[in-house]
C-alpha positions as CSV (number, residue, x, y, z in Angstrom):
1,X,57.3,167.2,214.2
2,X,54.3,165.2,213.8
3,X,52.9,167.7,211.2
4,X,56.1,167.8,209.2
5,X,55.9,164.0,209.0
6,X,51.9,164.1,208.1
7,X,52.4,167.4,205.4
8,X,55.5,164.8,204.1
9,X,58.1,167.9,204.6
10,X,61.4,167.2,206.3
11,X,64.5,169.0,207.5
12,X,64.8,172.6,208.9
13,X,61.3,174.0,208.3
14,X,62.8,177.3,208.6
15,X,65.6,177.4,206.0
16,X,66.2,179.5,203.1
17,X,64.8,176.7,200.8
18,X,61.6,175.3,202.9
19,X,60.9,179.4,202.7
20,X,61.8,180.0,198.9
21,X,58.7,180.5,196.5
22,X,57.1,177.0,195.5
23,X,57.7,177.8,191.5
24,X,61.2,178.5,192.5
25,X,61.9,175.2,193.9
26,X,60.0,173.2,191.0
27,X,61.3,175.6,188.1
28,X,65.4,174.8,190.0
29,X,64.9,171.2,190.8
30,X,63.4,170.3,187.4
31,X,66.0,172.1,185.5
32,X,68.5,170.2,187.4
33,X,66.8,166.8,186.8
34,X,66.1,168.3,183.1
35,X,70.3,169.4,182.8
36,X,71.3,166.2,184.4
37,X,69.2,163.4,181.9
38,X,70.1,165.3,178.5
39,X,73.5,165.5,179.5
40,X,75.5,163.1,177.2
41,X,77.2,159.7,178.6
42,X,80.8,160.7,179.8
43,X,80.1,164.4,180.3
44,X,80.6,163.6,183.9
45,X,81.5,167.3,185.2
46,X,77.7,168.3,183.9
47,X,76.8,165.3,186.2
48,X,79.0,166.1,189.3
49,X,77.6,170.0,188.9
50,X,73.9,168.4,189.2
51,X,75.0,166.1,191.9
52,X,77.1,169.1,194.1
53,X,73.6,171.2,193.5
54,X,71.6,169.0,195.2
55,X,74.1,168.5,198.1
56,X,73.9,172.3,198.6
57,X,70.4,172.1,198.4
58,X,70.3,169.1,201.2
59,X,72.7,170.7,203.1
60,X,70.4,174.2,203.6
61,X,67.1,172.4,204.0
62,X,69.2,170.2,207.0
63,X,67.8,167.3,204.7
64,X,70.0,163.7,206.0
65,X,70.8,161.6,203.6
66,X,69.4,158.8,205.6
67,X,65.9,160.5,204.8
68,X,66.9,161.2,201.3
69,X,67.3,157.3,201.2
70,X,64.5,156.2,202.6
71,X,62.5,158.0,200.0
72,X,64.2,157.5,197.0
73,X,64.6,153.5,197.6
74,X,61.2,152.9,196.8
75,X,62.2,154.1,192.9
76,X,65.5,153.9,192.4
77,X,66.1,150.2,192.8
78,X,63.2,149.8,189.9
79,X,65.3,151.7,187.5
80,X,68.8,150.7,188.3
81,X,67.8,147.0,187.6
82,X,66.8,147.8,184.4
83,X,69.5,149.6,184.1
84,X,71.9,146.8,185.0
85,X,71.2,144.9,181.6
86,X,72.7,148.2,179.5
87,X,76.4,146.3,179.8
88,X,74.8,143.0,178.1
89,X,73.5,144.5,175.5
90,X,75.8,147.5,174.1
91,X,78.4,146.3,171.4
92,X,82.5,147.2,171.9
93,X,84.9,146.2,173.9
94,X,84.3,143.5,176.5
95,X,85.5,143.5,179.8
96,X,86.1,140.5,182.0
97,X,84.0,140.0,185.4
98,X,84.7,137.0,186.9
99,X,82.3,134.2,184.9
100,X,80.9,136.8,182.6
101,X,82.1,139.4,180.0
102,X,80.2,143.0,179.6
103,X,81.1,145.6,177.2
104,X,83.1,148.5,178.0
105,X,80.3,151.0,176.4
106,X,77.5,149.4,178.2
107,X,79.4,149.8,181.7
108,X,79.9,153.7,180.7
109,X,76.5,153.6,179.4
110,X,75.0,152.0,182.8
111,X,77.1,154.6,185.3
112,X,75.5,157.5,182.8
113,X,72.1,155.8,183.5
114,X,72.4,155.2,187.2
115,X,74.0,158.9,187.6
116,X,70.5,160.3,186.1
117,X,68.1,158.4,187.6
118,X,69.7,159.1,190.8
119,X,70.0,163.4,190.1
120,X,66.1,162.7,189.1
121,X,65.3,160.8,192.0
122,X,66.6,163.2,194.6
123,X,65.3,166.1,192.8
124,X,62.0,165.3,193.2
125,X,62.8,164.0,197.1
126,X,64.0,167.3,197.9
127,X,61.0,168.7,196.5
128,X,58.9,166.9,198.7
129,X,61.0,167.4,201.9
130,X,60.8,171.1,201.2
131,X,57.8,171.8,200.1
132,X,54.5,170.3,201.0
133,X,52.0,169.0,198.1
134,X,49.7,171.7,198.5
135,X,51.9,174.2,198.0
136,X,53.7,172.3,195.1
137,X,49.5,172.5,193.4
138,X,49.9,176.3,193.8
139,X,52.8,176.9,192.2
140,X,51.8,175.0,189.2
141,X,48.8,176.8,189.0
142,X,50.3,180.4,189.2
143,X,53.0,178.5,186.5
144,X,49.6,178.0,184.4
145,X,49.7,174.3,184.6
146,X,46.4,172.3,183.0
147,X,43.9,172.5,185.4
148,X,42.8,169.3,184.9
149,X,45.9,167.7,185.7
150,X,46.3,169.8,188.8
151,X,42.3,168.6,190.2
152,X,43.7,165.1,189.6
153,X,46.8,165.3,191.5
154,X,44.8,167.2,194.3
155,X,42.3,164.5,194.6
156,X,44.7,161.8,194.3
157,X,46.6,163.2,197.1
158,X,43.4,163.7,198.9
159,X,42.1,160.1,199.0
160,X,45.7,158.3,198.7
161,X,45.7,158.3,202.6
162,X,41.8,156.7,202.3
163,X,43.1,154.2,199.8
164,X,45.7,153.2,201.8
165,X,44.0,152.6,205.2
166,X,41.5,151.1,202.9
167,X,44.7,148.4,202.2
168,X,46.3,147.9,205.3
169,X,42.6,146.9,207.0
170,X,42.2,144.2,203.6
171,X,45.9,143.3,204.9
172,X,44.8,142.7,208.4
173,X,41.6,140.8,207.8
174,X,43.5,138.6,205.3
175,X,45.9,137.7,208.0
176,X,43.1,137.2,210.9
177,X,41.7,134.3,208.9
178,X,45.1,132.7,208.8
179,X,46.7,133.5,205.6
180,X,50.4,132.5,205.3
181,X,51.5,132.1,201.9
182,X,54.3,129.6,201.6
183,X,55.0,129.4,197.6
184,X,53.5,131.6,194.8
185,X,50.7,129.0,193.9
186,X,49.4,130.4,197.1
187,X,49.4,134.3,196.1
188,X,46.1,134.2,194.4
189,X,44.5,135.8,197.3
190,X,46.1,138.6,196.7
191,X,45.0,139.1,193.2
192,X,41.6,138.9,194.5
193,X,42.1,141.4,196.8
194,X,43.9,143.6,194.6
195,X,40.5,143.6,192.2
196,X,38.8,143.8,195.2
197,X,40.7,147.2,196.0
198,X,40.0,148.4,192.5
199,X,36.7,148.4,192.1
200,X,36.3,149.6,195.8
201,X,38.5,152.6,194.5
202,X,36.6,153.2,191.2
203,X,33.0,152.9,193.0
204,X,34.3,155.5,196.2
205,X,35.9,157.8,193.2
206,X,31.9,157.9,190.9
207,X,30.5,158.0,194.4
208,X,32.6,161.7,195.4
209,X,32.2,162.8,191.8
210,X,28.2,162.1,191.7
211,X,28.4,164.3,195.7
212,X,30.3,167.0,193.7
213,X,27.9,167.3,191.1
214,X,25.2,167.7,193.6
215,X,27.0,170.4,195.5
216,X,27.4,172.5,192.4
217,X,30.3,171.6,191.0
218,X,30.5,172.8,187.8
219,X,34.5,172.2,187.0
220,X,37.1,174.8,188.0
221,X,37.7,175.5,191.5
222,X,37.7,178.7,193.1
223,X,41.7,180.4,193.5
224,X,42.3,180.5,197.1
225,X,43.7,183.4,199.4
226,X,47.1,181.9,199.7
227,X,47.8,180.9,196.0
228,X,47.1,184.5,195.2
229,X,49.6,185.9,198.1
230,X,52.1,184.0,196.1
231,X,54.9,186.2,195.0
232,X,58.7,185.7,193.9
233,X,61.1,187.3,196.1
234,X,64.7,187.9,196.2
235,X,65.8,184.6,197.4
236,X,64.1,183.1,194.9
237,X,65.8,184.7,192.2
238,X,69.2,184.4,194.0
239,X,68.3,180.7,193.8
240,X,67.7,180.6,190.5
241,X,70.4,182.6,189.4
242,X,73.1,180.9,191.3
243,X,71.8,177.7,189.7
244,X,71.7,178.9,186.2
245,X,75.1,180.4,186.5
246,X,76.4,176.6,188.2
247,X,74.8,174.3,185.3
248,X,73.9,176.3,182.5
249,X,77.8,176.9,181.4
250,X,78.7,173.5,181.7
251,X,76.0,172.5,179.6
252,X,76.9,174.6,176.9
253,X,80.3,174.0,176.8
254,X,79.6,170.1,176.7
C-alpha cells in the first residue's frame, strides 16, 4: 500500500481500468470532462450521462468516494465560490432567499457551473488514482504531445516532492523561533518566506539545468523500453467504445 500512496494511485491496482492503456484513460476521461463543459445549461441528461460514467469508472477502479473527496476539495471549493456569484449577477426572474433575492437564470446557470467543474474535477482524480504520472507522461508522448511541455511536467513532478520538504522544514523553523500569528498585520513572515522559497526554487532549478548541460544534455530525452511496449488492446477499445456510444448520442441530440 505504501507504494500506491507514494506513485499517487488508489483503489484496486488490478482492475480493468488501473490495467487499461494510459492514452485510453486520458483520451476517455478528457472526452468526458470535454462532453460535460460544452454541454449547454439545462441539458442535464448530457450531465447525468458524464456523472453515471464516472461512477462506473469509480466503481471498477474500487475508487471510494471518500478518496475522490479528499482530492478533489483542494479545487473544487476554489471554483464553486466563484461560482456562487453567477445568481447575483444574471438578469430574469428573481427568486426570494430569505434577506436576499437571486435570479432564476443565475441559479440554473450556477448548478450548470457546479455540475462541470465537478465532472472536470473527478475526471482528472480518477486519472490520478488510476494511473500513475509517469505513465500518464508516456501516453502523451506516444499521443505526440509537445515535448517540451511533457520535460516540464516530468521535472515538475520530479522536484515537487523536493520543494515541498523544502516548505514544511521553512514551516518548522518558523515555528521553533516562536511564531504565532494572531491577526493578519502579523503574516508578513510569510511573505518573506514565500520569496524566500522562490528564489530557492529558481536558483536549485538553473543549478540542475547548468548539471544537465554538463552531462550532455542536449534537449530531447531518450524513448524508454516501456513507453515503446505501449500498445492498445481490446479493453481499451471496449472502453472507448462503450463511452462513445454512452455520451456521444446524447450530445448530438442536445
Amino acid at each position: 500500500m505504501s507504494g500506491l500512496h507514494e506513485t499517487g494511485l488508489a483503489g484496486n491496482p488490478a482492475s480493468r481500468v488501473h490495467r487499461l492503456d494510459p492514452r485510453a484513460k486520458i483520451v476517455g476521461l478528457a472526452g468526458i470532462t470535454v462532453v460535460g463543459v460544452s454541454t449547454p445549461p439545462g441539458l442535464w441528461p448530457v450531465l447525468a450521462a458524464c456523472a453515471l460514467a464516472l461512477v462506473a469508472i469509480a466503481a471498477t477502479a474500487q475508487v471510494g468516494p471518500r478518496l475522490i473527496w479528499q482530492r478533489a476539495r483542494v479545487v473544487l471549493p476554489l471554483v464553486l465560490f466563484v461560482a456562487v456569484f453567477v445568481p447575483f449577477v444574471r438578469g430574469g426572474e428573481k427568486v426570494d432567499l430569505g434577506p436576499i433575492a437571486v435570479s432564476r437564470d443565475g441559479l440554473s446557470t450556477f448548478l450548470a457551473v457546479g455540475s462541470k467543474a465537478l465532472i472536470g474535477t473527478v475526471s482528472a482524480v480518477l486519472l490520478s488514482a488510476t494511473t500513475s504520472f509517469p505513465d500518464v507522461l508516456h501516453g502523451l508522448e506516444r499521443m505526440r504531445a509537445p515535448r517540451l511541455l511533457t520535460l516540464i511536467a516530468a521535472f515538475m513532478y520530479r522536484y515537487l516532492f523536493v520543494i515541498g520538504g523544502e516548505a514544511r522544514r521553512m514551516r518548522v523553523a518558523l515555528a521553533a523561533r516562536g511564531y504565532r500569528p494572531r491577526h493578519a498585520l502579523q503574516a508578513s513572515a510569510i511573505g518573506r518566506v514565500a520569496t524566500a522559497l522562490f528564489l530557492r526554487t529558481y536558483d536549485r532549478g538553473e543549478r540542475v539545468y547548468v548539471a544537465m548541460l554538463a552531462r550532455g544534455y542536449g534537449g530531447p530525452a531518450h524513448p524508454t523500453p516501456r513507453l515503446r511496449a505501449l500498445a492498445f488492446g481490446r479493453a481499451d477499445v471496449v472502453f472507448l467504445a462503450a463511452l462513445i456510444a454512452t455520451l456521444v448520442p446524447l450530445r448530438v441530440v442536445a
